[in-house]
Rosetta silent file (secondary structure, phi, psi, omega in degrees, C-alpha in Angstrom):
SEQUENCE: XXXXXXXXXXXXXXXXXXXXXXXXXXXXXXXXXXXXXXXXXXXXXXXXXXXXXXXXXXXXXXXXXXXXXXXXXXXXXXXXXXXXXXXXX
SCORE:     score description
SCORE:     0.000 S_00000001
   1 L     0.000  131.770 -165.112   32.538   12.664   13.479 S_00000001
   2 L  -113.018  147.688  165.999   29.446   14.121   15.161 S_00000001
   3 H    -2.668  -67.416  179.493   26.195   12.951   15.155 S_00000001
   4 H   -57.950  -72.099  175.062   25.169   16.214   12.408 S_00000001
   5 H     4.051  -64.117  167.291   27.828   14.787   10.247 S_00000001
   6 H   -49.867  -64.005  157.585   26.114   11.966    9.755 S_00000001
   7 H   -43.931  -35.168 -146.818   22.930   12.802    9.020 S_00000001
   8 H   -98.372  -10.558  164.467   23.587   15.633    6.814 S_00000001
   9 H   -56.032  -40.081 -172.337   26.006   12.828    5.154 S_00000001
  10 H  -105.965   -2.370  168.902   23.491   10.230    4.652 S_00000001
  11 H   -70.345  -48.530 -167.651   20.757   13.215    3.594 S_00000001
  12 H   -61.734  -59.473  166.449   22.984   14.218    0.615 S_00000001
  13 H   -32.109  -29.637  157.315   22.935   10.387   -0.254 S_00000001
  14 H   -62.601  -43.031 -156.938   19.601   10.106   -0.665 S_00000001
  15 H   -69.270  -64.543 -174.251   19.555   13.022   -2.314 S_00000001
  16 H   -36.440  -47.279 -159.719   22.379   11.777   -4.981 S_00000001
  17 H   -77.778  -48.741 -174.846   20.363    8.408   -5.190 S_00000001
  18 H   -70.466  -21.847 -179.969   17.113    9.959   -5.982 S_00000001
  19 H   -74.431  -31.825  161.221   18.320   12.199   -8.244 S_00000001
  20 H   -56.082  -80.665  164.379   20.103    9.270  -10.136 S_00000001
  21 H    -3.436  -69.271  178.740   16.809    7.148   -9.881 S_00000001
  22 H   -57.418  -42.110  168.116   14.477    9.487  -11.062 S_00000001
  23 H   -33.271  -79.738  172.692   14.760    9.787  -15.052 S_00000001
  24 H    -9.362  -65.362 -145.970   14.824    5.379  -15.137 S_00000001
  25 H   -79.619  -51.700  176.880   11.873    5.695  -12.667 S_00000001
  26 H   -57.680  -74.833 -142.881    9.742    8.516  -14.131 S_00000001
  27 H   -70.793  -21.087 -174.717   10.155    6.955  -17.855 S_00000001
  28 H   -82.986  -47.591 -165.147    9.403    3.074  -16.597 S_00000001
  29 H   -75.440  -43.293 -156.902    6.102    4.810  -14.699 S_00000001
  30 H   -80.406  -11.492  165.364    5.072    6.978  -17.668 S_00000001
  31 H   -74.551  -67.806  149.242    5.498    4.073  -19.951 S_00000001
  32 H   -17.895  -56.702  172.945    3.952    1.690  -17.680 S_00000001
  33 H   -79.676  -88.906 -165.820    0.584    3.774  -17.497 S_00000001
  34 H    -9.432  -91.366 -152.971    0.268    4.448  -21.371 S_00000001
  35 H   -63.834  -10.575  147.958    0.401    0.640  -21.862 S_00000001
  36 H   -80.710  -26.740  178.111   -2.010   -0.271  -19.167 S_00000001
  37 H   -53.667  -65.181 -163.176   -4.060    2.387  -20.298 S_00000001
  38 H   -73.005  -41.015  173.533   -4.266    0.936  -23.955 S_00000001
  39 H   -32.917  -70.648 -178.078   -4.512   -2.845  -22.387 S_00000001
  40 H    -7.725  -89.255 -150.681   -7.372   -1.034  -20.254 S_00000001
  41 H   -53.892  -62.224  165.390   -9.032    0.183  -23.417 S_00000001
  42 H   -67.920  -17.956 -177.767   -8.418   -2.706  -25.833 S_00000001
  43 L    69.308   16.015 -174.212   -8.713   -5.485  -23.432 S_00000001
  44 L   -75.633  104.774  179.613   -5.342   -6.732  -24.629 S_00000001
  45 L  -112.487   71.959  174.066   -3.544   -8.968  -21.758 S_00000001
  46 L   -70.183   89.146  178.876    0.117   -8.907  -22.681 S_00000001
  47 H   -77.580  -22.058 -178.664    3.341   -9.399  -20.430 S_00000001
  48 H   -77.526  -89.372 -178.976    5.551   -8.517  -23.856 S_00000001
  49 H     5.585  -53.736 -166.834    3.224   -5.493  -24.434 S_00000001
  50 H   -86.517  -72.695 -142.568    4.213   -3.759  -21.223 S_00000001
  51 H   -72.536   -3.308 -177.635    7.888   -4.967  -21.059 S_00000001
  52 H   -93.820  -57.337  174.260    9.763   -4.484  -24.278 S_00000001
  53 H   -33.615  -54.712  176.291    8.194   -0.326  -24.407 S_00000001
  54 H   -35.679  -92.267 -159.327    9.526   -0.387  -20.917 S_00000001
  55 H   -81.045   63.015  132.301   12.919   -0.998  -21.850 S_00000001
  56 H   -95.265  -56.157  174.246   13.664    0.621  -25.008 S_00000001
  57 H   -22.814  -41.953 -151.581   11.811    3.625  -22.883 S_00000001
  58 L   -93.580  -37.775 -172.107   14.546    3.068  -20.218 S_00000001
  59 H   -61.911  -55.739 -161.791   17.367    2.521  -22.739 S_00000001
  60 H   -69.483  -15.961 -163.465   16.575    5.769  -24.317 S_00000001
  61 H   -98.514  -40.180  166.413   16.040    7.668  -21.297 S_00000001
  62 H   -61.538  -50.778 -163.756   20.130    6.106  -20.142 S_00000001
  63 H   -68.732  -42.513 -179.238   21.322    7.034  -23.436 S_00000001
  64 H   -60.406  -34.488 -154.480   19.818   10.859  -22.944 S_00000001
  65 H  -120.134   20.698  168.537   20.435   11.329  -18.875 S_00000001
  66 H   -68.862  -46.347  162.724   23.704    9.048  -18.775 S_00000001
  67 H   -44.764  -69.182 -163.472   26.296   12.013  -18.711 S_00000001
  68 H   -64.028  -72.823 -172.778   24.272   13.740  -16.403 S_00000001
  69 H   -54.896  -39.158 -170.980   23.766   11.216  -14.173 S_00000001
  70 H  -102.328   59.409  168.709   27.433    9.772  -13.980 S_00000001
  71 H  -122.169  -68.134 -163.933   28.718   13.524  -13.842 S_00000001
  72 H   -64.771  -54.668  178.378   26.735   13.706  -10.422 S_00000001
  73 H   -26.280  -47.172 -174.538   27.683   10.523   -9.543 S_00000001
  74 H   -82.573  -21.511  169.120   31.391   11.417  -10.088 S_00000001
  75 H   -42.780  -47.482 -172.997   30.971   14.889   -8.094 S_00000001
  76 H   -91.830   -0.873   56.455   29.885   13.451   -5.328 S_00000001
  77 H    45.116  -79.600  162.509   32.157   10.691   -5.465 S_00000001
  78 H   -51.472  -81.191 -177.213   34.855   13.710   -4.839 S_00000001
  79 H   -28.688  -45.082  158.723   33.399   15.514   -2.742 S_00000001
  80 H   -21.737  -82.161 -178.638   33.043   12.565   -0.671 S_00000001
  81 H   -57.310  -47.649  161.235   36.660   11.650   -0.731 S_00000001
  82 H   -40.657  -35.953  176.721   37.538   15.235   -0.345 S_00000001
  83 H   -85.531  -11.082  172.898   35.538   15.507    3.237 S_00000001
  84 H   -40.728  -44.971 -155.095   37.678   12.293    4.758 S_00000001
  85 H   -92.086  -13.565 -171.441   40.172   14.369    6.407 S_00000001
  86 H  -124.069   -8.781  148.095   37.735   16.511    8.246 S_00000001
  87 H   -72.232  -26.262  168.189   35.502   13.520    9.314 S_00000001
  88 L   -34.222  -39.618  177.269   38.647   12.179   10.732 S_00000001
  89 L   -94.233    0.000    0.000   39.102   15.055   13.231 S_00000001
């Protein structure tokens, strides 16, 4: 297993993991601002306030992008296992 191998091994991983990541991550930040925004505005200093939007936000965002995410998951998953025999050599 050479050197390129490696890299271009642990680049697709990143790749996989960010792609997983982002929906969760975008809907938690886009949530996140709104309800500091409206703290902001109202002067409202809440720890329930922010965190229950958060996670229904997050829930809802799992329930929409969960196929899709563990469909890439399981591709690459293959693909993976599929390339063993020719990191081997």
């Amino acid at each position: 297993m050479t050197d390129t191998a490696i890299i271009e091994l642990a680049l697709q991983t990143m790749m996989v993991a960010l792609k997983l990541s982002a929906p969760i991550l975008v809907t938690a930040l886009v949530i996140g601002f709104t309800i500091s925004l409206f703290q902001a505005m109202t002067q409202i200093q809440e720890f329930t306030l922010s965190f229950v939007p958060k996670l229904v936000g997050i829930g809802i965002a799992l329930l929409f992008c969960g196929n899709w995410m563990l469909h890439t998951m399981i591709t690459f998953t293959v693909q993976l296992f599929e390339s063993i025999p020719s990191m081997l050599q």
